[in-house]
N, C-alpha and C positions, 0 to 999 in steps of 0.2 A: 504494500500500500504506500510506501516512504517512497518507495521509487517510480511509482505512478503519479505520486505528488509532483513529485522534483521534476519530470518533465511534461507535465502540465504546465509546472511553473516559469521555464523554460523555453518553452512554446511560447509561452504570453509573453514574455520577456521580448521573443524574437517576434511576433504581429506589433509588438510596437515600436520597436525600431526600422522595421519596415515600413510603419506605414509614415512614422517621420522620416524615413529618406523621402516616400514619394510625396509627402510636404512640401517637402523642401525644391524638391528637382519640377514638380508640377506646376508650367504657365501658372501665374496669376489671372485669378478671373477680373474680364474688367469692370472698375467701378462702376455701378449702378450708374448713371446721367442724371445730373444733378439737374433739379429742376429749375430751367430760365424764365424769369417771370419778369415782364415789362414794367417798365417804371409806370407808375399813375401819372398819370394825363396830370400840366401844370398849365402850358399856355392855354389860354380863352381862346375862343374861334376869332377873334379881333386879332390879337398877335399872330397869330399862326395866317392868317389874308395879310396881314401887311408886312409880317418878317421873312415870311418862305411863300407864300402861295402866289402872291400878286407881283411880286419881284420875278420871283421864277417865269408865271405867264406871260408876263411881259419880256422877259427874253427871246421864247420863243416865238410869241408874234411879232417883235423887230427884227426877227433874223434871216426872215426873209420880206419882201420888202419890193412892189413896182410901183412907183411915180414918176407921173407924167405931167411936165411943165411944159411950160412957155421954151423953156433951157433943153429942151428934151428928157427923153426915158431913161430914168434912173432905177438900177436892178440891183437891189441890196442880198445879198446870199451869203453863208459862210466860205470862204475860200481855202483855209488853210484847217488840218487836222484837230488843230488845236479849236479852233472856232466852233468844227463842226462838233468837237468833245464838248464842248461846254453848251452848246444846245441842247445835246445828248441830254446832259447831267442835269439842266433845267427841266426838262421834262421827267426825268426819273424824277425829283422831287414835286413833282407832280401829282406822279403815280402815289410816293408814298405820301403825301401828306391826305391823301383821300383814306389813307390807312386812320392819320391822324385824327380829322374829320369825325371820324363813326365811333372814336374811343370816350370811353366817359360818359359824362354830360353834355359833350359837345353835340351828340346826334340830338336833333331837334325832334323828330320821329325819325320811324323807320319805314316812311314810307317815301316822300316824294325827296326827302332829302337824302338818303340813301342811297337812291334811283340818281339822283343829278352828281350825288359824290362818284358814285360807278361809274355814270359819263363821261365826266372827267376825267377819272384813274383810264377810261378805255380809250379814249381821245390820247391822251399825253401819252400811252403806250404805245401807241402807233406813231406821233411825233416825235419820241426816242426811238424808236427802231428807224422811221425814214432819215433822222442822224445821223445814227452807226450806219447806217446804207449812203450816207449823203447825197439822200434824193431832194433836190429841192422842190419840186413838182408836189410831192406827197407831204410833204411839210408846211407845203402853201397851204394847201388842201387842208388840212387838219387844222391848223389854224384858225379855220371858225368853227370846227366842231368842239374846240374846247373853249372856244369864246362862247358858243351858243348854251352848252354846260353852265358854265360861270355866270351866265345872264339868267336864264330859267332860276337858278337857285337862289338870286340877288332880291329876282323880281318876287319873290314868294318870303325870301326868307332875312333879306338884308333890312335892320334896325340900323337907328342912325344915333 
């Protein structure tokens, strides 16, 4: 019975140093994803139209550009990479402040205001992409579809 003990004890001895080698030697499992959770909404819908929304739209509708004087036809476009980058990047903030828009308290309802935020995010999406393509034609082109966006939403929803 002494010596049935002893390598019982023996056995268990050797299942745990075995199973801290494969401890030790076994990948790490990876850390669980820590949860990223958005900052709470700070600027008012005022701040966010006049520090990011209105700036930015207004780049991309001066950025392309036909008038026609007395002086002749004047054809405003970006010309160089960098130009057409920084269109680009006016209208990505575009896109995302439409994200901005619907956070919080800033969504007014969730219907026609929603509907005219989407507009806009879809409009500027397409105004950043004829960028990065530097299409100017398509850029024209869009350029009243997200004036038309920003006006619907004004006429219903802009306080003074």
């Amino acid at each position: 019975m002494f010596l049935v003990s002893v390598l019982l004890f023996v056995s268990g001895i050797s299942f745990i140093v075995a199973a801290e080698r494969t401890r030790r030697t076994a990948t790490p499992a990876e850390a669980p994803p820590t949860e990223v959770r958005a900052a709470p909404p700070v600027a008012n819908v005022r701040q966010l139209m006049t520090g990011m929304i209105r700036p930015a739209a207004e780049q991309v509708w001066e950025s392309v550009s036909v008038t026609v004087s007395l002086q002749g036809t004047d054809e405003k476009q970006p010309r160089t990479d960098e130009e057409w980058a920084q269109v680009a990047t006016n209208a990505a903030l575009l896109v995302e402040s439409s994200t901005l828009l619907l956070q919080g308290n800033r969504a007014v309802d969730s219907g026609d205001w929603a509907k005219y935020t989407r507009d806009m995010a879809a409009a500027s999406t397409v105004a950043m992409k004829a960028a990065e393509a530097h299409n100017v034609e398509d850029l024209f082109k869009v350029g009243e579809t997200i004036y038309n966006a920003c006006t619907n939403c004004h006429a219903k929803y802009l306080r003074q």
